[in-house]
N, C-alpha and C positions, 0 to 999 in steps of 0.2 A: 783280270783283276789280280789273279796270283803273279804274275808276271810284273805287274806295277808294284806290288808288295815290294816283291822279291827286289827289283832295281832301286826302291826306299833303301831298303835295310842295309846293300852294299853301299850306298853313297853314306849315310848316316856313319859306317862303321871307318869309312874313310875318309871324313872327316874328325872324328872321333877317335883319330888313332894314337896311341899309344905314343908315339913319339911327338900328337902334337900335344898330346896331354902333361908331356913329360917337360915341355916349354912351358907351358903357361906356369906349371907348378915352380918351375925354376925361381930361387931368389937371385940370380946374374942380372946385374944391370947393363950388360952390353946390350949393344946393337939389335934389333932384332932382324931375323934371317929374314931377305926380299920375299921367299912364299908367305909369311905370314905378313909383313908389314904394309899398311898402305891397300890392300887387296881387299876387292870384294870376291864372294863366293856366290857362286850360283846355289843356287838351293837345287833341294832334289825333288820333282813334284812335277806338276804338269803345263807347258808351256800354254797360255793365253792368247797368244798373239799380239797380246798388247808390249808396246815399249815404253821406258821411264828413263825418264834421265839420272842419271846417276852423279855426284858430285865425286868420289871417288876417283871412277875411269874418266871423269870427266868427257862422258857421251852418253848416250843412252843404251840401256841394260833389257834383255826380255825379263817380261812378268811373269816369272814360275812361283805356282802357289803348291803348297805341300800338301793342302787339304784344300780341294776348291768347295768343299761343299760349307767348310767354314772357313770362314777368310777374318784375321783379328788388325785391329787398328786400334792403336792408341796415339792418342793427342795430349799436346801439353798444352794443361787448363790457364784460364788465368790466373793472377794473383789480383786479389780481390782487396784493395784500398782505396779505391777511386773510382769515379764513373767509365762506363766502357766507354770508346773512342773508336772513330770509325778505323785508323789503322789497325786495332783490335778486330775490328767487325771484318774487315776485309780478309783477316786470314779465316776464321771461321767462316765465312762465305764460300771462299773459296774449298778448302775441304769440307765442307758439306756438297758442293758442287762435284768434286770426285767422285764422293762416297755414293751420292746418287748415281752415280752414270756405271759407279760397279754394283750398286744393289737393285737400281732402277731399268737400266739401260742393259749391264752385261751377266746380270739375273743370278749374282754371287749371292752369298750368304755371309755378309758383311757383319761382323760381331766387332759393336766401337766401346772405345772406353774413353774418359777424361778423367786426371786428378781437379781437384780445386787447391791450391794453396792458399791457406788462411792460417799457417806460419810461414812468418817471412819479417826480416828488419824494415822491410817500408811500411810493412802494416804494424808493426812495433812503434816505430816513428810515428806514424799517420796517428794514432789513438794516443801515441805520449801529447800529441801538439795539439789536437782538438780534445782533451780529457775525455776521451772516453775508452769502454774495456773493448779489447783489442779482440775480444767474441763477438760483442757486436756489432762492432765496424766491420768486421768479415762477413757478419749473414747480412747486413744490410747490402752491402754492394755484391754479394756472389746473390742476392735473389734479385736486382736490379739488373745482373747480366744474364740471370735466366730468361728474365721480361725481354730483355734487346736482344739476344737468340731467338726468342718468339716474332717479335715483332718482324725479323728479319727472313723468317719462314727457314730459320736454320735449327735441321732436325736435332733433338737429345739426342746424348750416346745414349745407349743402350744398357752402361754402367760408369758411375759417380763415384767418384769416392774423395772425400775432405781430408787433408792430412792428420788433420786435430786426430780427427779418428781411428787411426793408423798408425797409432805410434808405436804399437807393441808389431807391428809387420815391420816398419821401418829399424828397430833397433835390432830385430832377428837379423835381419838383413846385413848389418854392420857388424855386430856378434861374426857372422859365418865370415867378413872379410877380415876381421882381427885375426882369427883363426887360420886363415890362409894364411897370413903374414903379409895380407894385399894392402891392410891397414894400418896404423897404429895412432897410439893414445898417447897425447902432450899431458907435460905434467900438471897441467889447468883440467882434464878432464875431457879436452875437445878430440875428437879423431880425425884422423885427416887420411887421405887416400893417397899411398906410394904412388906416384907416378914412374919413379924408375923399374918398377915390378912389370908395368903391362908393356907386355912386349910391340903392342902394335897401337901405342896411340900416337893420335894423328892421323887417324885415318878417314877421319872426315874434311879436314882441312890441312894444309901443310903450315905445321905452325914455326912459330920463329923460337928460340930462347925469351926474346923481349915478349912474345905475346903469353908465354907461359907463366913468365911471370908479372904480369896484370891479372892475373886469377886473388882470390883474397887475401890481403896482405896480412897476414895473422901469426902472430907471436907463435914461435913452439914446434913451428912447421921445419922438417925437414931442411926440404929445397923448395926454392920459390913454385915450380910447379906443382905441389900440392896444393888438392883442397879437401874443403871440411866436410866432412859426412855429418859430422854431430859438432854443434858450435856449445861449449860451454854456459852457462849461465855466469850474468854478470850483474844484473841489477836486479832489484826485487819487484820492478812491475815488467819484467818479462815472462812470457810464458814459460813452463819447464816441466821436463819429465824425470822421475830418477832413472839411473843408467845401471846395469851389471858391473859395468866398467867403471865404476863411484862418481861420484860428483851429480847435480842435475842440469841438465839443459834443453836444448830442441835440434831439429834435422837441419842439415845444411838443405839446399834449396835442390844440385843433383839428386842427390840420395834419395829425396820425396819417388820421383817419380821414375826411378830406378825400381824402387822396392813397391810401389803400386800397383806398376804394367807387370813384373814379376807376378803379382800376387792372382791379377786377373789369367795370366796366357803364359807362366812361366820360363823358360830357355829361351826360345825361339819365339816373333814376333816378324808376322809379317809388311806391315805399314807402321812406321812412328812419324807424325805429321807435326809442323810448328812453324813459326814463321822463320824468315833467313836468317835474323838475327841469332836464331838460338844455335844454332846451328853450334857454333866455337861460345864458349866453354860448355854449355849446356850440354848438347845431344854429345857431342865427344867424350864428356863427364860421362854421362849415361852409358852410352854404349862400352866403357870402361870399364866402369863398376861392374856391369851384367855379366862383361866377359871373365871378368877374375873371376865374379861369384858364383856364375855357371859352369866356368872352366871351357870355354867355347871360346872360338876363333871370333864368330860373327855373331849378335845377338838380335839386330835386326837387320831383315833382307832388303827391304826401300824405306829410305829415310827419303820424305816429301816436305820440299822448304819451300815456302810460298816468299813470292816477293814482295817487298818492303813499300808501303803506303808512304807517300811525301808528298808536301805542298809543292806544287808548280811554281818552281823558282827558289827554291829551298830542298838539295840534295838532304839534307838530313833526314831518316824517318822520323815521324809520327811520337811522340814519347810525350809520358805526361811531363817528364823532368827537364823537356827540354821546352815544354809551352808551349809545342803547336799544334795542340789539338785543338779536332772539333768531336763534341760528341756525338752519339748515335742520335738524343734525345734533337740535337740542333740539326742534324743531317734529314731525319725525318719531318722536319719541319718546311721542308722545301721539295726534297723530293719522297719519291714512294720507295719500299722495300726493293721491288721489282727493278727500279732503274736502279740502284746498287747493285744487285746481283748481275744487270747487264752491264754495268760497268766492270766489275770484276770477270765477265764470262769474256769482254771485249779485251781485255788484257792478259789472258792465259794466267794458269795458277801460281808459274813462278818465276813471273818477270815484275819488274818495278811494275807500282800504281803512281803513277802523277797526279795527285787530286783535284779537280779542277772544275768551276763551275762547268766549262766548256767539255770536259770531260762525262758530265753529268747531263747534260745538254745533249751530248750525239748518245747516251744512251737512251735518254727519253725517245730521241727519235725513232731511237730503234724499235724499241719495244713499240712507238708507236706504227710502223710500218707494219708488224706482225699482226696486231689488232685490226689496224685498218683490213689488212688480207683477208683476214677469217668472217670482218662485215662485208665485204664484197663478196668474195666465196660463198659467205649464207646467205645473200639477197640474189645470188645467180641461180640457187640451189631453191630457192623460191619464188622464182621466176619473175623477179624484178625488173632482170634483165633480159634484153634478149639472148635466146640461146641461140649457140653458135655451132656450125658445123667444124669440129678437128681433127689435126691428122693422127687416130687411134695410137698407131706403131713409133710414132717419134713421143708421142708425150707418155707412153709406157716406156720407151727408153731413155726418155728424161726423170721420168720415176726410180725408174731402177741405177742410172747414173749417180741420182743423190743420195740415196741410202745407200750406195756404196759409197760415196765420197767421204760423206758424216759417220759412216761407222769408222772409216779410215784415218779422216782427224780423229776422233777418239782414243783409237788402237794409238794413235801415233803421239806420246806423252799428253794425254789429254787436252787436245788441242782445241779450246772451246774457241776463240775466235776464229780458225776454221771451218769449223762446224756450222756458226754459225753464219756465216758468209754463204757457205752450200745450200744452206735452208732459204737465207735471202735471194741467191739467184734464181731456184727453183718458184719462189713467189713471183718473182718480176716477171717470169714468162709466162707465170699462169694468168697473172694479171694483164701481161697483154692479150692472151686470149679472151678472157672472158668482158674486157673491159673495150671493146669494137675497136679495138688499136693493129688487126689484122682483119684479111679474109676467108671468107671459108675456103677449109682446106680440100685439096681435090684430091689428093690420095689419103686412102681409109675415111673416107667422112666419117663421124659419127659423132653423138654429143658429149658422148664419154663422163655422161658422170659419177658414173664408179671411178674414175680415173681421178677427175676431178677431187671428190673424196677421198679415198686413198689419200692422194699430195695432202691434203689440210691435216688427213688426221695424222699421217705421219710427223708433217711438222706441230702440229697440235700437243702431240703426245713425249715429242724430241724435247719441246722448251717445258712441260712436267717434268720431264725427266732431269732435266736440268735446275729445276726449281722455282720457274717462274710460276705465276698461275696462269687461271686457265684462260685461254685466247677466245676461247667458242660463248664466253657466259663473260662479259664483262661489266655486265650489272652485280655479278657476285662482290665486285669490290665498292660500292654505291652500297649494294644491302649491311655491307659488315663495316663501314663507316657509320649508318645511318641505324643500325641494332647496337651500336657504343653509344650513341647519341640520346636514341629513344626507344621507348621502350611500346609505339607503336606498331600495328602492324601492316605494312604498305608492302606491297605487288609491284616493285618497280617496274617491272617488263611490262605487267599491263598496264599503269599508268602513263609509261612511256609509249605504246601501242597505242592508245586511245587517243592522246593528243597528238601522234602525227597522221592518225586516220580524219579526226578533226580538221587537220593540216590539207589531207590531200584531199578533201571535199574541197578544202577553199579552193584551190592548187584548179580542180575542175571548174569548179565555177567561175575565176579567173579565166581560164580558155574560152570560154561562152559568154565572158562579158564585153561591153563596147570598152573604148582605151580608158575613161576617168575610172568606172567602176575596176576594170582590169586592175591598174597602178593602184586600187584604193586594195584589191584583193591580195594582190602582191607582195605589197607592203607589209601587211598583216601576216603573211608566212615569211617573212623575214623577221620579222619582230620577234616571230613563236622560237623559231628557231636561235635568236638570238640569245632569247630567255633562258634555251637549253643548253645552248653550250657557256653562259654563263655560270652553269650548276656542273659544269663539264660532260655533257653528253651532244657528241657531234652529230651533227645530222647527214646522211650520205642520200641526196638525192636521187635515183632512176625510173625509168622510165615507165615500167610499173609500178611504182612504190617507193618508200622510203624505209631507211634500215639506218639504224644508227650503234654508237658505240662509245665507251664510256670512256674519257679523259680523265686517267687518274688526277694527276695536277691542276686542281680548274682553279680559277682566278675570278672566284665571285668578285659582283660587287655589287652595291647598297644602295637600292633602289628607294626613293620616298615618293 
């Protein structure tokens, strides 16, 4: 432990040195020197074994954490004037998906943060065009995207915080960049952030001149690559705070969540999460400001950009300005939480989403294949079926094949559709054993169902960890449709139990009848089961028994 110390302290102090401290303070707008431009740093801390890809080196980077016992993430919140939409949803899906897999899966101590912005000119605009106050068009839709975080089984951070309520951390914040001389103040009272000062922006993307100056086009600036930390007040129904610096106004939209993530985790930060988009001007803003205002090279060690949601056949993302949205509220209306989050696990965290019923379609299947496995699995495990003699020593090293494989995707930039493809091969072969599609094996017999076990719960506990729910109780999603609905109290498993035990009397007595009576018995367990899988619960016939499983999606219809 002294020895870990010790190797902290020299890397900090050389990073920290004196000559790079003596750059960053420079006001020289030259060049900046190739060691500090464009470069990431390793941090000093403890290697993971996990890799991320890095947009920077453009490859992927190891995960050294500085303090694994706390590990800090901040995310950028939404802006809150509008209903959420699933390209919204999709990035929060998918970083909650991470976050699981490092607090769930690799047993970190994951400490999250989000801002909310509810300053901001489209929520100025939004509440000028529908008259209403620009307060409560922000808590109406930031508690409507609490609800669609819920609803989508995507966990809270851990700490919130509103910009409204923040004002007095945000202008400290600007204060300390005035003072560097990182800043300065237009004769309107707005500030805006030197870009010629930071010696290494650009370091998250390589920008052009023309993309510099597409940042906001605002009177009093410098050079076109400036932007506003603090936008002046201009009209009398916009919000505003008084400034040190005179005049009153509000936060540029960088600065919020420069000076927030600051305020939670200070200097150094190790995950900042958002979608691709934000990437240029946003997180480069960000990471800018941090670096002046901390006087540090690097401010955060993994920036994680999730890829951009679009309609199939429509390169553009997802944007309410652009009108092709669908929202979460219409998304839910067709399919379930669960097949989104498989859609999103089928696509990895930071590659395009192609929206797509059909897209939506193969992950219902999917999901539905894993369900299926866990009812087959528990009616073998209850001797539904018949047990079968296997070969012990190959399906313990098919055991241990897959939990190496799946810890592997993981380790390897979170590779959730890896992952889950290892889980799916490892099902298909158990399911050919236990489902008479082989014979008993002649080296190692045995029934093996601890072995058996083991696989389910492994994968059982791999797609929790990932966020699904639970595969083993799929009446739990029937009960928590049917407790919103009503406020009785019903027993689905036994209800469901008692009428295919009803079932398989008939099912006997069928065998023992002549052929009319037979066809009349028949009939009638087909009818039963028809019934159920119109309410969505499928019925899995065998040979001792029946076992069934719940069809999130079911497709009543209306009996007279």
């Amino acid at each position: 432990m002294l020895k870990l110390s010790y190797r902290l302290e020299e890397c900090k102090r050389a990073v920290n040195s004196q000559q790079f401290r003596r750059s960053m303070n420079s006001n020289s707008s030259s060049k900046p020197t190739q060691k500090f431009a464009n470069s990431w740093q390793r941090p000093c801390g403890e290697y993971t074994g996990i890799n991320i890809y890095n947009h920077r080196v453009r490859g992927k980077v190891p995960l050294v954490l500085r303090n694994p016992h706390m590990v800090t993430w901040y995310t950028c919140g939404p802006t809150v004037y509008d209903k959420t939409h699933v390209g919204h949803a999709s990035t929060y899906v998918k970083v909650d998906i991470i976050q699981r897999i490092l607090r769930d899966y690799f047993k970190y101590n994951l400490i999250t943060a989000m801002n909310i912005t509810d300053v901001d000119d489209k929520i100025i605009t939004r509440s000028k065009e529908q008259g209403r106050n620009w307060q409560e068009l922000a808590r109406t839709y930031d508690a409507e995207f609490k609800e669609n975080m819920l609803r989508l089984n995507v966990r809270p951070p851990n700490m919130r915080a509103h910009v409204s309520a923040n004002i007095p951390v945000i202008q400290r914040f600007i204060e300390q960049l005035i003072e560097n001389q990182q800043a300065y103040v237009a004769e309107d009272k707005s500030v805006y952030f030197d870009v010629s000062k930071c010696q290494n922006y650009g370091k998250l993307q390589n920008i052009s001149k023309d993309e510099r100056a597409l940042q906001e086009n605002e009177q009093g600036k410098r050079t076109a690559a400036d932007f506003a930390l603090w936008k002046a007040k201009k009209t009398s129904h916009e919000p505003s705070w008084s400034s040190k610096w005179g005049g009153e106004g509000r936060p540029g939209w960088h600065i919020e969540c420069s000076a927030i993530a600051g305020m939670f985790f200070g200097d150094e930060l190790d995950f900042h999460a958002g979608g691709l988009d934000l990437r240029f001007p946003h997180h480069e803003n960000e990471e800018a400001q941090c670096c002046a205002h901390y006087k540090k090279n690097q401010w955060v060690n993994y920036w994680l950009h999730t890829g951009q949601l679009h309609l199939v056949g429509d390169q553009q993302k997802m944007s309410k300005s652009l009108g092709n949205t669908i929202t979460v509220d219409e998304m839910l209306k067709s399919y379930t939480a669960d097949e989104f989050r498989m859609a999103c696990l089928l696509s990895n965290y930071n590659n395009a989403m192609p929206y797509s019923d059909q897209l939506m379609l193969t992950a219902r299947q999917t999901l539905k294949k894993f369900r299926n496995f866990h009812a087959d699995l528990n009616a073998y495990m209850q001797f539904q079926k018949a047990p079968k003699l296997l070969d012990r020593g190959a399906l313990q090293s098919q055991l241990d094949h897959t939990i190496l494989e799946f810890d592997n995707s993981l380790r390897d930039d979170f590779d959730t559709a890896r992952a889950i493809s290892v889980l799916m091969d490892q099902m298909s072969s158990i399911s050919r054993c236990i489902n008479h599609q082989s014979a008993d094996a002649q080296q190692e017999p045995a029934h093996c169902l601890d072995l058996l076990l083991a696989a389910g719960n492994f994968i059982g506990s791999s797609m929790l960890n990932l966020g699904i729910s639970s595969l083993a109780d799929s009446s739990n999603i029937l009960c928590q449709q049917q407790q919103a609905n009503s406020s009785a109290q019903v027993d689905v498993n036994l209800l469901v139990a008692d009428l295919l035990a009803i079932r398989s009397q008939l099912r006997e007595q069928a065998a023992e009848s002549t052929n009319v009576k037979k066809l009349e018995l028949l009939e009638l367990c087909d009818r039963l089961r028809n019934v159920l899988q119109e309410h969505g619960i499928n019925v899995r016939d065998h040979k001792q028994g029946s076992s069934w499983v719940y069809r999130e999606h079911k497709t009543a219809t209306r009996r007279v």
